[in-house]
matplotlib code that plots the C-alpha trace (Angstrom):
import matplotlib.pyplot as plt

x = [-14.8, -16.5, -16.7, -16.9, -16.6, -18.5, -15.8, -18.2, -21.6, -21.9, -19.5, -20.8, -17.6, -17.2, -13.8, -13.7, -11.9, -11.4, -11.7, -15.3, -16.5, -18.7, -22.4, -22.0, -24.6, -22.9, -24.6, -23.9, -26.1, -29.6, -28.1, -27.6, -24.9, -24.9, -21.5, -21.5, -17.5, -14.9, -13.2, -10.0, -9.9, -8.5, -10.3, -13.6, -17.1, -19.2, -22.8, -25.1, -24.4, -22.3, -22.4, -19.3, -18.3, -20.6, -18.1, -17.0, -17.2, -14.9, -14.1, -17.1, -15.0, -14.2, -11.8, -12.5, -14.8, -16.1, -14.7, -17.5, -20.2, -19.8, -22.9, -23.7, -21.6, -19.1, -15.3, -14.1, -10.6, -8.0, -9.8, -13.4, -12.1, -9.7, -8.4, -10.6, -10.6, -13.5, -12.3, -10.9, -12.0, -9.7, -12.4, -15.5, -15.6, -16.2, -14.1, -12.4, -13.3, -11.5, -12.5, -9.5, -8.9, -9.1, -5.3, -5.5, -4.2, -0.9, -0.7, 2.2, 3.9, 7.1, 9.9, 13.6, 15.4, 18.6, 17.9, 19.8, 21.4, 18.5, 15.8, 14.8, 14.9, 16.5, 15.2, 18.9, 22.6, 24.3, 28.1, 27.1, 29.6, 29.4, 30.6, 29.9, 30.2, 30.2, 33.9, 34.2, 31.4, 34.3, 35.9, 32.9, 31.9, 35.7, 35.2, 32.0, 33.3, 36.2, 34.7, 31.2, 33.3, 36.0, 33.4, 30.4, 28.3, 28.2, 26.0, 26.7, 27.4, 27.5, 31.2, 30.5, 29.3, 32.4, 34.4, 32.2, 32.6, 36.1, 35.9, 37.1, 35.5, 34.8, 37.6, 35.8, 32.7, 30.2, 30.6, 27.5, 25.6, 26.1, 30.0, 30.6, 32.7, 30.6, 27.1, 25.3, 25.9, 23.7, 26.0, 28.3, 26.3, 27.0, 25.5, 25.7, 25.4, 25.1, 25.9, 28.0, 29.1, 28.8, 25.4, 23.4, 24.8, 21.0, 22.1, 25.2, 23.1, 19.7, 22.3, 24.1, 21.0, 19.7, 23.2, 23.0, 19.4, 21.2, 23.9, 21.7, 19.1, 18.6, 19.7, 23.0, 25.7, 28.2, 29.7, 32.6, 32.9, 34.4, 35.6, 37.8, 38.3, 36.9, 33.5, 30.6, 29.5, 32.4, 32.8, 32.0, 28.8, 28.0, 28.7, 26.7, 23.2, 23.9, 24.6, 20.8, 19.6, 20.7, 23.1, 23.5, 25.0, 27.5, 27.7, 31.4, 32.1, 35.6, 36.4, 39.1, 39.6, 41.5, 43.1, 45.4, 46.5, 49.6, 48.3, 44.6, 46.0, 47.2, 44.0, 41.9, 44.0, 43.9, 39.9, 39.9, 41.8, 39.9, 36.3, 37.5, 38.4, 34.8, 32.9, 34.7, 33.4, 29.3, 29.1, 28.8, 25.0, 22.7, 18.8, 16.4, 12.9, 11.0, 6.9, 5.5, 4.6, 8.8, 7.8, 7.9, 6.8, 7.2, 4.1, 4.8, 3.2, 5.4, 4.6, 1.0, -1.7, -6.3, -5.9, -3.7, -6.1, -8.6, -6.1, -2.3, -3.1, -6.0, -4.0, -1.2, -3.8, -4.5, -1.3, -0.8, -3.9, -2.9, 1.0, -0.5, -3.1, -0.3, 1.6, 3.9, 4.5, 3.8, 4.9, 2.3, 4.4, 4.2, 2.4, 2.1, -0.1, -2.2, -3.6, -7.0, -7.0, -6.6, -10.0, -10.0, -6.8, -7.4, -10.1, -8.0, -5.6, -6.1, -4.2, -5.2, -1.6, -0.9, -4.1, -2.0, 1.2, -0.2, -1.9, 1.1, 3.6, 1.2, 0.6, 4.4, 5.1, 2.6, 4.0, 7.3, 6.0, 3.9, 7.5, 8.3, 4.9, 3.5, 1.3, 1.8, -1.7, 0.3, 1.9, 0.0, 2.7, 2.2, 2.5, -0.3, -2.7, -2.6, -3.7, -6.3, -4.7, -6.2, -6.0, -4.3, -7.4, -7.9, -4.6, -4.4, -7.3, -6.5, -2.7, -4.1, -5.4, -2.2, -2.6, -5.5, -8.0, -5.8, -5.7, -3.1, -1.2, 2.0, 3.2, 6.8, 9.2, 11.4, 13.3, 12.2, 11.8, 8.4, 7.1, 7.7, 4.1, 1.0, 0.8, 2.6, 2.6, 5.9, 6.7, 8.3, 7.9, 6.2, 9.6, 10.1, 13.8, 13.6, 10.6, 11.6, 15.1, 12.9, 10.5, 14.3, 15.2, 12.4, 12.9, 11.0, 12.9, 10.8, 9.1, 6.5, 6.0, 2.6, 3.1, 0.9, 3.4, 6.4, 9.4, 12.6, 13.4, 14.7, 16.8, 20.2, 19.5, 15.8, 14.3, 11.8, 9.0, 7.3, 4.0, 2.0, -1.8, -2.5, -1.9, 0.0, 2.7, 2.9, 4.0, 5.4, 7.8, 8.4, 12.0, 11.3, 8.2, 7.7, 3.7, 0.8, -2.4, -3.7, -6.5, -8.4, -9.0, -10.6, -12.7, -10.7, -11.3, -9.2, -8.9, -7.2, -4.8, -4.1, -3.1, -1.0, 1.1, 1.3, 2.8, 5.5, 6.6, 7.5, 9.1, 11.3, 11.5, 13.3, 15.1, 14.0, 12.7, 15.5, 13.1, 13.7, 15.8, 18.0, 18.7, 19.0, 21.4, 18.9, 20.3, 18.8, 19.7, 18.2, 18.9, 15.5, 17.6, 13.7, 13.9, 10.2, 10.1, 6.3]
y = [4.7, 2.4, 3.2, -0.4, -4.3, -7.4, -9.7, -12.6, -13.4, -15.3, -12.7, -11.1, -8.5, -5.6, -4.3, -0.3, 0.7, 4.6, 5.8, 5.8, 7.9, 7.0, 7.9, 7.4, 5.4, 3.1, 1.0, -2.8, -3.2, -3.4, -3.1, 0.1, 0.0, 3.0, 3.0, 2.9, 3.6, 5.0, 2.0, 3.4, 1.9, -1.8, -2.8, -4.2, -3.8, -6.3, -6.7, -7.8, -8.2, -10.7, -12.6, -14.1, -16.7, -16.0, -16.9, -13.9, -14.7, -13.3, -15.0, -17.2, -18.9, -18.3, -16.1, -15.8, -15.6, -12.6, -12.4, -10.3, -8.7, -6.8, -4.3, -4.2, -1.7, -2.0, -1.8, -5.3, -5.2, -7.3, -6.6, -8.2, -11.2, -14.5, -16.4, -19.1, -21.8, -24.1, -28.0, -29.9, -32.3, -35.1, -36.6, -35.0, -37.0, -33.9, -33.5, -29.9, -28.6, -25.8, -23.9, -23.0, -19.2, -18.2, -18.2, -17.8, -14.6, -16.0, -19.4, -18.2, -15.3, -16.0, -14.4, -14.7, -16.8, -19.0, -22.5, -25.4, -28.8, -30.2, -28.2, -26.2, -22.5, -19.6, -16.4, -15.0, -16.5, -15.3, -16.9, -18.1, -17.6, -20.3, -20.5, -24.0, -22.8, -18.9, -18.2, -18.4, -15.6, -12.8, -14.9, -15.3, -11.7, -10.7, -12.6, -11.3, -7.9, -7.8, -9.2, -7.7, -4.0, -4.4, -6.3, -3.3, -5.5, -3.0, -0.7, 2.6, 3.2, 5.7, 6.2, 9.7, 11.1, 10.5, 12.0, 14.9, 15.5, 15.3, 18.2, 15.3, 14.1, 10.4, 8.7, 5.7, 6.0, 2.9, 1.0, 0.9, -2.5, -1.9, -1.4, -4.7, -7.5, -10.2, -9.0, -12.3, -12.8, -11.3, -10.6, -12.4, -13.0, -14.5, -16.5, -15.4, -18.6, -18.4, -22.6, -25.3, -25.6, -25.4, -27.0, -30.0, -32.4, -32.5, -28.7, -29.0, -31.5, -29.5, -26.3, -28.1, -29.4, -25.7, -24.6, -27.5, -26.5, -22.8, -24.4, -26.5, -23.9, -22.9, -19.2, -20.0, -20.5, -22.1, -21.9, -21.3, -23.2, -22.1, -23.8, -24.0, -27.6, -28.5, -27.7, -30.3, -29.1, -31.1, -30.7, -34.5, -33.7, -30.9, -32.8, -36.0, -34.2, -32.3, -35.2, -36.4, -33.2, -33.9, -36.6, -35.3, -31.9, -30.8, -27.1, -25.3, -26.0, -24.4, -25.3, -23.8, -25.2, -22.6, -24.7, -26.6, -23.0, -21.9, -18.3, -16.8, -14.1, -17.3, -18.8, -15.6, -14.9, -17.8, -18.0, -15.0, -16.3, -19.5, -17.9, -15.6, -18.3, -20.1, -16.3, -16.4, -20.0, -19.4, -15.5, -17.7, -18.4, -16.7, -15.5, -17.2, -17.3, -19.7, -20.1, -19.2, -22.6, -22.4, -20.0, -21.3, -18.4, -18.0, -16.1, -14.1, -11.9, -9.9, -6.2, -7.5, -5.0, -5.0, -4.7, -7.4, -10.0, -7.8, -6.4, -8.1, -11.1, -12.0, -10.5, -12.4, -15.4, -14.3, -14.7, -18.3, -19.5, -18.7, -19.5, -23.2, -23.0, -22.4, -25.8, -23.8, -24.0, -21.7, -22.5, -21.1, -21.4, -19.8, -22.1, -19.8, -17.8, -21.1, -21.4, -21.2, -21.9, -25.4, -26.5, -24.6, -25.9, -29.7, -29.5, -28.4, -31.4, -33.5, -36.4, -37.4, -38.1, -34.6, -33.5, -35.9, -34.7, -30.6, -31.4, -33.2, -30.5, -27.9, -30.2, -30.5, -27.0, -26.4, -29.2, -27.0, -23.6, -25.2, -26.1, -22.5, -21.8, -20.1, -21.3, -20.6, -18.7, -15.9, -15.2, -11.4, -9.3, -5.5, -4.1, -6.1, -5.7, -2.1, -2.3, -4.7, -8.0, -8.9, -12.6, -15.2, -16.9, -13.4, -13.0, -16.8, -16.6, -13.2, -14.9, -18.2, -15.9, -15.7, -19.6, -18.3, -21.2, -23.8, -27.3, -28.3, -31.1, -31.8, -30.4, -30.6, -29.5, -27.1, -26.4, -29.9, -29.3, -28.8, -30.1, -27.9, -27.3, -27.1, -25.5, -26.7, -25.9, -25.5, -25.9, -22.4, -19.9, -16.8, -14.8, -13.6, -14.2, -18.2, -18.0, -16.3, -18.9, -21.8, -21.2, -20.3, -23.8, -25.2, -24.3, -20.8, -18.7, -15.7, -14.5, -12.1, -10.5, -8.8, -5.9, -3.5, -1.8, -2.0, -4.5, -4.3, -8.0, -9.7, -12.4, -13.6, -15.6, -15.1, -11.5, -10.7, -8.4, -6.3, -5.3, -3.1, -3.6, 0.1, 3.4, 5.3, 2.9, 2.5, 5.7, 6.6, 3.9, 4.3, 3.2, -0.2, -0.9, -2.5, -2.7, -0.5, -3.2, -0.5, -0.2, -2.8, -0.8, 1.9, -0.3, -1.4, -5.7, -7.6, -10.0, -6.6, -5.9, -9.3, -9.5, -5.7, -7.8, -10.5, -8.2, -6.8, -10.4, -11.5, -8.1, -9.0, -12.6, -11.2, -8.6, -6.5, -4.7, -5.1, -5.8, -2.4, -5.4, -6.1, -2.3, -1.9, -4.9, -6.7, -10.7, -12.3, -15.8, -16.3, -20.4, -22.1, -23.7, -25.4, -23.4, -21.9, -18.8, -17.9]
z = [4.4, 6.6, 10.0, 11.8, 10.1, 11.2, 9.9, 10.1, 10.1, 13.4, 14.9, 18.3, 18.1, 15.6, 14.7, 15.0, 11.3, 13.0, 16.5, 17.6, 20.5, 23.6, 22.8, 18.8, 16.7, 14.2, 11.5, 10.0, 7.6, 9.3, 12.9, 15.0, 18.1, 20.6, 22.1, 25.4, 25.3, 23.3, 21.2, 19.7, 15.9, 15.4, 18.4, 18.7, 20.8, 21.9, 19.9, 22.4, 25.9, 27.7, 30.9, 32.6, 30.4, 27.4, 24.4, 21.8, 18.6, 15.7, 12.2, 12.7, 15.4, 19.5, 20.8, 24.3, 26.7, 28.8, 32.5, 33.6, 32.0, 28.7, 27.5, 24.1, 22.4, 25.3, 24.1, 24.3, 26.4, 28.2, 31.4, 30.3, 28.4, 28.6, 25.8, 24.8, 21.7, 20.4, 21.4, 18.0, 16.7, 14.1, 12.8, 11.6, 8.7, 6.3, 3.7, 3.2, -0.4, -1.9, -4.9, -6.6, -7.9, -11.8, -12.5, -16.1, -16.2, -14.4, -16.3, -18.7, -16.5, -15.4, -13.2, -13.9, -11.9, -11.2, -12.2, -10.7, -11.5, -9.6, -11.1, -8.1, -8.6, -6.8, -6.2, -5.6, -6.4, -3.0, -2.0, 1.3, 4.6, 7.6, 11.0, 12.8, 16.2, 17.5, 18.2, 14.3, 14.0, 13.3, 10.8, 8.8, 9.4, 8.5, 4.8, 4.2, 4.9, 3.3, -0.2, 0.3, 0.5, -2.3, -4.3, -4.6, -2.3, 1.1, 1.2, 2.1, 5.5, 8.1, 7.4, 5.4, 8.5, 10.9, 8.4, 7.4, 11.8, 10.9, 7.5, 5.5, 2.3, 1.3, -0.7, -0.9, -3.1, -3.2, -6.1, -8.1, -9.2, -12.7, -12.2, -10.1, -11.4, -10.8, -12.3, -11.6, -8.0, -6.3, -2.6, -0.5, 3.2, 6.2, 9.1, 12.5, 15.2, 18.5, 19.1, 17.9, 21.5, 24.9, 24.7, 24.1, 21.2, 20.5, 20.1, 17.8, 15.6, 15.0, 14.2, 11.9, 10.2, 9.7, 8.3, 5.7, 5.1, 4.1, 2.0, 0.1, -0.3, -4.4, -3.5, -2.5, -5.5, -3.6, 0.2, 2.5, 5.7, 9.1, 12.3, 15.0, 15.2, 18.5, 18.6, 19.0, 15.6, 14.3, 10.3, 9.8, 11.3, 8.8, 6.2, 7.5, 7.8, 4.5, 2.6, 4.6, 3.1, -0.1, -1.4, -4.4, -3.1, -5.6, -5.1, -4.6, -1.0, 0.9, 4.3, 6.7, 10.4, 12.7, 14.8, 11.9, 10.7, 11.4, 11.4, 11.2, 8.9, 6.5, 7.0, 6.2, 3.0, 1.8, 2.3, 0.5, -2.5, -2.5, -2.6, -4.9, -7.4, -6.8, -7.0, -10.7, -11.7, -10.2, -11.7, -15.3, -13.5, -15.1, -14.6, -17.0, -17.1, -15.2, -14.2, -11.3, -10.1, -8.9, -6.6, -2.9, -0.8, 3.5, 4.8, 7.9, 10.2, 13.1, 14.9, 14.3, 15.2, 14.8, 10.7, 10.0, 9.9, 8.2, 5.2, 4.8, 5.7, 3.8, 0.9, 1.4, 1.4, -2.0, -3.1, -1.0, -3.0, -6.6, -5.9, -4.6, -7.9, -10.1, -8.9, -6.2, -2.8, 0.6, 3.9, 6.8, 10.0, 14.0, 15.6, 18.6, 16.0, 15.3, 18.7, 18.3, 14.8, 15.1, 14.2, 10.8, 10.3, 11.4, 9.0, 5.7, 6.0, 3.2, 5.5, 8.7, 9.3, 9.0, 11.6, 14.0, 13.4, 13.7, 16.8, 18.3, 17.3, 19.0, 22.0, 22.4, 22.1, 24.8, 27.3, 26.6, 27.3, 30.8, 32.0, 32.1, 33.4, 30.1, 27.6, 23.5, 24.5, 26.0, 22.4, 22.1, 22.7, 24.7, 21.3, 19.7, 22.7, 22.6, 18.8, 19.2, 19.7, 23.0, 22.9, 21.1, 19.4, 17.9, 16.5, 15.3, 13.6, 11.6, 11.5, 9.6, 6.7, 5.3, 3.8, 2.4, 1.8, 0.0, 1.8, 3.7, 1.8, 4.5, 8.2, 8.9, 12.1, 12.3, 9.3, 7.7, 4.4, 2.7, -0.3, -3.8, -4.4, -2.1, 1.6, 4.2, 7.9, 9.5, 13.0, 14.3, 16.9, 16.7, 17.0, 14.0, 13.4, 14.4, 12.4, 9.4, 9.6, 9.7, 6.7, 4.5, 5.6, 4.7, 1.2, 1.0, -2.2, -0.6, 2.1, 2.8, 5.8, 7.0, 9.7, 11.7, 13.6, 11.3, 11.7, 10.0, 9.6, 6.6, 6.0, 4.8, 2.1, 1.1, 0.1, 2.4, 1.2, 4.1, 3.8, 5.9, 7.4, 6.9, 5.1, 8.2, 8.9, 5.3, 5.3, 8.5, 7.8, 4.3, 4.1, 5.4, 3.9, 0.3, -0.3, 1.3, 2.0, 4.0, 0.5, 1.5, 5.1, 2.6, 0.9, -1.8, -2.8, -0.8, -4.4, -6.0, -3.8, -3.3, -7.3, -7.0, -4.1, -6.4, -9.1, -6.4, -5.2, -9.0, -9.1, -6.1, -7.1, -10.2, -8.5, -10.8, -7.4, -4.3, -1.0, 1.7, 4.3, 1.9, 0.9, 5.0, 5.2, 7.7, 6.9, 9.6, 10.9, 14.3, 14.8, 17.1, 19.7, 20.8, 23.9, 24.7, 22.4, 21.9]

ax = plt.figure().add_subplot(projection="3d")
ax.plot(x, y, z, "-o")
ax.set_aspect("equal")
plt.show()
């Protein structure tokens, strides 16, 4: 194994791949470094020395610049440097030209999945549960529950142990896949909102455009509807933006409002009955194959540490570039994570419309986060600092890699949706939750997820498929993690493991492999209510 990685050509900084110690000699090809510091792996060392204000150089581009002076072979640290990007520039007049990978071998594969009226394809066929406003939360939860229990779709819980405390013995044993009555729906879930009232009508209306985004999403089979009655996320207002979404919505759709019930144990029962009856009609849905140019992948990174732009992500770009060669889609979102990758991204828009509308997304989202005195800049969370994350230029840039090299053919906001082939940029925050929400309502049928440090997120409605930077989280964190990248750390090509996690995600596309979140019950649904969230 290599000891140390020049990422770059023009790079000044080398990434440490192990823990190196003061006084060692390391070699890059023709070039020795004496370290004049120990550099703990995943972070990096400068090559040459630095004066205050001398620009660092990693991916070929700028990530900050030196606060005081930096030896050569000097660990590189929060103390020595400041974020810093290159200025953009719209109009360069080059043209971006991407050569577009060998997919012959993936031409004719296929992974089985649920087909619509409209021809858009689902990953999963999930019975969807929504509250409009947060005081019907327990309802929701309550139906989901209830069905998700007598139905084989709970997992197994803790329960065994409180009894076993008590010296009793489960009565209750989880019913197996195999043994459920309806075999071709893949779970009842739920969303869990935290609006609908109580807030801006701006509020109520963006909400109820991300719900309708849900409900008309190709892995939902049908839906069931709560509220209360007087909420500012009336029903008529549901129904207005997802008839905007689509007007040809013609999915099995229940609704229940609490306040024209004469009882909530009525109401509940007969929600239960009702959803029944539709769970009967969409289980006649069936998987069937499809190509992989249906596929329209999320690409995420969270619990990011020094690998991730060296190993997942870059795989994960492989994938992004053959899905978007086959004729699919991948959505490339947290623009927190694009600052100071602008430039490389400016420059892959095949529309200057689209470099406009990127740049005035970002430069809204940083007017935002100045109110509040932050910048999007200050994005690098403790936990990615102390692995090698030190500004946000150097974690943008590894970030980015997971669009691979595709051009960018659209940019949309929040939860807009994006176009069924191509890459797309979509406006979110770096939290991973509002994130992972907004890439589902823009139409992603499955998400993968690069992490460092390990995260447990998933999603309710879209499998999401976590894979790790390296070998020892891989590991260490076994039960929530569904691919090892850390390989590529070892030497293996980045273009092989990139086609291994290839394989995985048309396994889970299929569900002929069920992602670790979903086995952990992790249905995420974190709603961006556009305050600053970085």
């Amino acid at each position: 194994m290599k000891k140390i990685l020049k990422i770059h050509p023009a790079d000044n900084a080398i990434v440490a791949l192990k823990d190196l110690q003061q006084g060692e000699i390391v070699n890059w090809h023709n070039d020795s470094y004496q370290l004049v510091s120990h550099v703990s792996a995943k972070h990096k060392f400068a090559t040459k020395p630095f004066n205050i204000d001398d620009i660092i150089v990693m991916y070929g581009s700028p990530v900050g610049k030196a606060t005081q002076s930096i030896a050569k072979g000097e660990v590189i640290t929060v103390n020595n440097i400041r974020h810093y990007a290159a200025e953009i520039n719209l109009t360069d007049g080059q043209d971006y030209h991407w050569q577009k990978p060998d997919v012959t071998k993936w031409q004719n594969r296929t992974f089985n999945g649920f087909v619509r009226d409209d021809g858009r394809v689902g990953t999963a066929n999930y019975w969807l549960i929504i509250p409009l406003v947060f005081c019907q939360n327990k309802n929701a939860q309550k139906l989901q529950q209830t069905l998700s229990k007598q139905l084989g779709y709970a997992a197994d819980d803790y329960g065994d142990v409180v009894l076993s405390l008590l010296g009793e013995e489960s009565t209750n044993p989880h019913l197996q896949p195999q043994n459920r009555p309806f075999k071709n729906i893949d779970g009842i879930r739920v969303l869990n909102v935290n609006s609908g009232c109580g807030g801006t009508a701006f509020d109520s209306e963006s909400l109820c455009k991300i719900l309708a985004a849900y409900a008309d999403h190709p892995n939902v089979a049908g839906i069931t509807v709560f509220g209360l009655g007087c909420e500012k996320a009336q029903v008529s207002l549901f129904d207005k933006v997802l008839k905007q979404r689509n007007p040809h919505f013609n999915k099995p759709y229940l609704f229940f409002l609490q306040q024209d019930s004469h009882s909530e144990e009525e109401m509940m029962k007969e929600a239960i009955r009702q959803t029944f009856t539709q769970l009967q009609k969409v289980n006649q849905i069936t998987r069937q194959p499809v190509p992989l140019s249906k596929l329209k992948i999320g690409v995420k990174c969270g619990g990011s540490d020094g690998f991730s732009g060296i190993s997942a992500n870059p795989a994960m770009g492989v994938v992004s570039d053959i899905v978007v060669a086959l004729g699919g889609a991948s959505i490339l979102a947290e623009f927190p994570e694009l600052c100071g990758a602008e430039g490389d991204i400016v420059s892959r828009c095949v529309h200057f419309e689209d470099k406009q509308h990127f740049i005035s997304l970002m430069k809204s989202y940083e007017y935002q986060a100045s109110q509040d005195n932050a910048s999007i800049s200050d994005n690098p969370s403790p936990g990615n600092i102390k692995d090698g994350l030190i500004t946000d230029a150097i974690k943008s840039l590894g970030a980015s890699k997971k669009g691979g090299h595709a051009p960018v053919s659209a940019v949309v906001d929040y939860g807009e949706p994006a176009p069924d082939s191509g890459l797309s940029l979509a406006c979110t925050p770096g939290n991973d939750l509002e994130a992972v929400t907004g890439q589902v309502a823009s139409g992603a049928n499955l998400v993968i997820f690069s992490t460092g440090l390990g995260t447990p997120t998933g999603n309710a409605i879209a499998p999401v498929l976590k894979i790790a930077t390296n070998t020892a989280v891989a590991k260490k964190l076994d039960y929530m993690i569904d691919f090892d990248c850390g390989p590529v750390i070892e030497g293996v090509s980045l273009q092989e493991v990139g086609e291994q996690l290839l394989e995985r995600v048309i396994e889970a596309a299929s569900r002929d492999y069920i992602v670790k979140a979903d086995r952990l019950e992790q249905y995420d649904f974190l709603f961006w209510k556009r305050q600053v969230s970085l």
